[in-house]
Backbone as JSON Lines, residues from 0, in Angstrom:
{"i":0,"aa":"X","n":[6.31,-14.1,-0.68],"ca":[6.82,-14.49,0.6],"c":[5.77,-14.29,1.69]}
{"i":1,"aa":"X","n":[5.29,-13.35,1.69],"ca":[3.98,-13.07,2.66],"c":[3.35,-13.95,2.88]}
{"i":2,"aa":"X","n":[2.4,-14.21,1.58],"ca":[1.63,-15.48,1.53],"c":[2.0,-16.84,2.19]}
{"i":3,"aa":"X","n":[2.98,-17.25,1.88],"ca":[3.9,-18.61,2.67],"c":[4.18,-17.68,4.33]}
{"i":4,"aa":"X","n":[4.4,-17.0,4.44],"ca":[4.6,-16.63,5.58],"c":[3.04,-16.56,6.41]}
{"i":5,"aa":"X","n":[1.87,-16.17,6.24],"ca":[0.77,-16.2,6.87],"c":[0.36,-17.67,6.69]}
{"i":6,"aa":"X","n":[0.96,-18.44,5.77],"ca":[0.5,-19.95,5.45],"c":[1.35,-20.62,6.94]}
{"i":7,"aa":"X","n":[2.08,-20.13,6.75],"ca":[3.43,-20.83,8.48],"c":[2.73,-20.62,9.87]}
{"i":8,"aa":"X","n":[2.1,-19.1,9.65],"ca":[1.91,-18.73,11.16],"c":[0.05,-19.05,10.99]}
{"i":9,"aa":"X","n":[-0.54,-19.76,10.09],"ca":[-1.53,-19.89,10.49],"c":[-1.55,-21.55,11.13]}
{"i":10,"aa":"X","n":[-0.52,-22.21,10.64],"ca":[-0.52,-23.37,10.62],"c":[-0.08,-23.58,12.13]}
{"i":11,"aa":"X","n":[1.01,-22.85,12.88],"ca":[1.6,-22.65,13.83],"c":[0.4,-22.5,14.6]}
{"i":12,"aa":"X","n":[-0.57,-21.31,14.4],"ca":[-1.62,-21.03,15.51],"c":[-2.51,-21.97,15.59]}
{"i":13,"aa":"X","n":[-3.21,-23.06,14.52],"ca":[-3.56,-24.04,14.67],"c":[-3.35,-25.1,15.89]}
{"i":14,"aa":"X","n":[-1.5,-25.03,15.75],"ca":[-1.32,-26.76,16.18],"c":[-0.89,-26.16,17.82]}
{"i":15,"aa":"X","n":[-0.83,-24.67,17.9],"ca":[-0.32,-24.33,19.19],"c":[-2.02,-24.25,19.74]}
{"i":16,"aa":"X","n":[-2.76,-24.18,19.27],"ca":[-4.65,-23.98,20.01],"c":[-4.97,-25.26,20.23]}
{"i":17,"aa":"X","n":[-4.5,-25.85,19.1],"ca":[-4.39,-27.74,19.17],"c":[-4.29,-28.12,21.18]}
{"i":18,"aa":"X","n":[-2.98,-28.31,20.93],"ca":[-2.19,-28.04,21.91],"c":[-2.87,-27.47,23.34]}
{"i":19,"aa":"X","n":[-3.58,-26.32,23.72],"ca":[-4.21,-25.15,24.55],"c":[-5.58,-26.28,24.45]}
{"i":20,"aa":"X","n":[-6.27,-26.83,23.83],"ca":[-7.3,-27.26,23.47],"c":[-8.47,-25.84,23.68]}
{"i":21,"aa":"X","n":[-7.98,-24.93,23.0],"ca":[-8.47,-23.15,22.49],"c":[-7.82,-22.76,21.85]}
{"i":22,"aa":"X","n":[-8.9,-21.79,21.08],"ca":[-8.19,-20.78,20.21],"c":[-7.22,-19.51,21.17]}
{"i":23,"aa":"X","n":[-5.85,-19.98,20.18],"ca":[-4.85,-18.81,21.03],"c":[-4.61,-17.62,20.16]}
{"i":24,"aa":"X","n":[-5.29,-18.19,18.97],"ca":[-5.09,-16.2,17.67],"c":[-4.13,-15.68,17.84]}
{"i":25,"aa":"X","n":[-4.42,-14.78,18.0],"ca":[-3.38,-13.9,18.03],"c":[-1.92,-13.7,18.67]}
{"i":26,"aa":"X","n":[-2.56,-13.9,19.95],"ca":[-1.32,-14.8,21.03],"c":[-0.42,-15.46,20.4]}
{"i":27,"aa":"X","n":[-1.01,-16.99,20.16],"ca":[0.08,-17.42,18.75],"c":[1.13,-17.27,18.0]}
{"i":28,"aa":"X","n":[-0.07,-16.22,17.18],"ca":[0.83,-15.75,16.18],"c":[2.04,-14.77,16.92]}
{"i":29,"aa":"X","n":[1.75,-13.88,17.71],"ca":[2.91,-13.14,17.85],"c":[3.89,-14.18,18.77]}
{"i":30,"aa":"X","n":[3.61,-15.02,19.2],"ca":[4.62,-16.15,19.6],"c":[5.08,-16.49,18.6]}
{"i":31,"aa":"X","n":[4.64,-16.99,17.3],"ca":[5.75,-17.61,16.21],"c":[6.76,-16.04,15.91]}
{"i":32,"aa":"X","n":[5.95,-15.08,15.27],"ca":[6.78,-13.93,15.03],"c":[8.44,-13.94,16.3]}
{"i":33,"aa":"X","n":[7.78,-14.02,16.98],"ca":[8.97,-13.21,18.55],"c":[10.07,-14.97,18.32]}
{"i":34,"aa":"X","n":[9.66,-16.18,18.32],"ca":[10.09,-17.34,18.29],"c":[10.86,-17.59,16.46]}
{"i":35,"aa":"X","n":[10.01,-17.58,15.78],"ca":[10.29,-18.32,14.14],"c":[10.65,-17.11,13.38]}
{"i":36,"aa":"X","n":[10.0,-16.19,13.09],"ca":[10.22,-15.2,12.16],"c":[11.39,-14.81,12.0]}
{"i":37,"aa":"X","n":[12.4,-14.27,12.42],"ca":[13.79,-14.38,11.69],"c":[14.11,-15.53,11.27]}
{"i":38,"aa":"X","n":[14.14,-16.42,12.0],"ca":[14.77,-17.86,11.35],"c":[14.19,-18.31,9.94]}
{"i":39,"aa":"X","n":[12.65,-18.04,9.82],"ca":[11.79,-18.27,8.98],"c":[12.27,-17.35,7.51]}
{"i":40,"aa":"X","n":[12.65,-16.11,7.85],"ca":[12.84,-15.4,6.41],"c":[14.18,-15.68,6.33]}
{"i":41,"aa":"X","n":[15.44,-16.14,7.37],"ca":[16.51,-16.43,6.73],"c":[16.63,-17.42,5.93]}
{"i":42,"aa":"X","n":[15.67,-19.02,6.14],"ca":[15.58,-19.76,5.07],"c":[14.56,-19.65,4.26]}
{"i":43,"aa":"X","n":[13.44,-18.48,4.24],"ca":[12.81,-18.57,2.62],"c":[14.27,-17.7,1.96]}
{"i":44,"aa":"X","n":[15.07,-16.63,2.11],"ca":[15.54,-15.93,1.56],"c":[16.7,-17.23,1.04]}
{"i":45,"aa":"X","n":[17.4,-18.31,1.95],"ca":[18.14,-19.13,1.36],"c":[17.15,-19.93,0.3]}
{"i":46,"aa":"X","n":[16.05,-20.3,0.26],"ca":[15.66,-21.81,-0.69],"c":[14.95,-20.64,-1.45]}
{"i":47,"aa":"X","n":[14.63,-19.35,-1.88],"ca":[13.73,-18.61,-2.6],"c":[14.74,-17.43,-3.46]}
{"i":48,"aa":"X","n":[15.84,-17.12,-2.53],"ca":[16.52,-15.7,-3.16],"c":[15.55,-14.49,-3.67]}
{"i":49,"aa":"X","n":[16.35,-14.06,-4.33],"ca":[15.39,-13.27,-5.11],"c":[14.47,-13.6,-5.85]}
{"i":50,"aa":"X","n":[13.52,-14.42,-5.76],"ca":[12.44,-15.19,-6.25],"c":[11.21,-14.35,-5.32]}
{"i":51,"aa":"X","n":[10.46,-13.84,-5.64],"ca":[9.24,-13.72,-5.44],"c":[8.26,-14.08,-5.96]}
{"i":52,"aa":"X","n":[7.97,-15.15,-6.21],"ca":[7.17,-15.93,-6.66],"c":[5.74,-16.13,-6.41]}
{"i":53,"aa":"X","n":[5.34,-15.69,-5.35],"ca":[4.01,-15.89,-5.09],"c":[3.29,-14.59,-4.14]}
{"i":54,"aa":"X","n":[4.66,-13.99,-3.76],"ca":[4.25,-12.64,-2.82],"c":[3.07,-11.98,-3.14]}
{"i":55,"aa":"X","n":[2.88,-11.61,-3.75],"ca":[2.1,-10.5,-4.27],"c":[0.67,-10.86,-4.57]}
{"i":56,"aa":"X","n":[0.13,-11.29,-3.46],"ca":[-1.21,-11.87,-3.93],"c":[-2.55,-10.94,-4.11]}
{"i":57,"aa":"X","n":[-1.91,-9.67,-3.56],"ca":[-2.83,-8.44,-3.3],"c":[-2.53,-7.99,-4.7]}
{"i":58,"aa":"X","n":[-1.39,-7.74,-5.63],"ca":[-1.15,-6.91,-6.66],"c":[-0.54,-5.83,-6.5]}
{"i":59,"aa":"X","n":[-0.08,-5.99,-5.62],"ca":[1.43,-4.6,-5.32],"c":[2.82,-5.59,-6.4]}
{"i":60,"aa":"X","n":[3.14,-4.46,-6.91],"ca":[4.42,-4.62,-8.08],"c":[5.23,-5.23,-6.7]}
């Protein structure tokens, strides 16, 4: 879930710097967090469930 989740908010900080015509980094991102992030894990948790499927890209069990 992580992984898809930094895949969302990088994509987000992209099209919001897009947008700024600058890099907004970090800014951004904690704009999607404060804006998307609940909404965001209520539907990976609906279309994923208990599926962790790709989380773990570091190698934590």
């Amino acid at each position: 879930m992580l992984a898809r989740q930094r895949e969302e908010i990088a994509r987000y900080k992209w099209i919001r710097s897009e947008e700024a015509q600058r890099d907004l980094g970090t800014l951004a991102a904690l704009e999607w967090v404060n804006k998307y992030a609940a909404q965001w894990r209520e539907w990976y948790d609906r279309e994923f469930g208990d599926r962790d499927d790709d989380d773990d890209d570091e190698g934590n069990p």
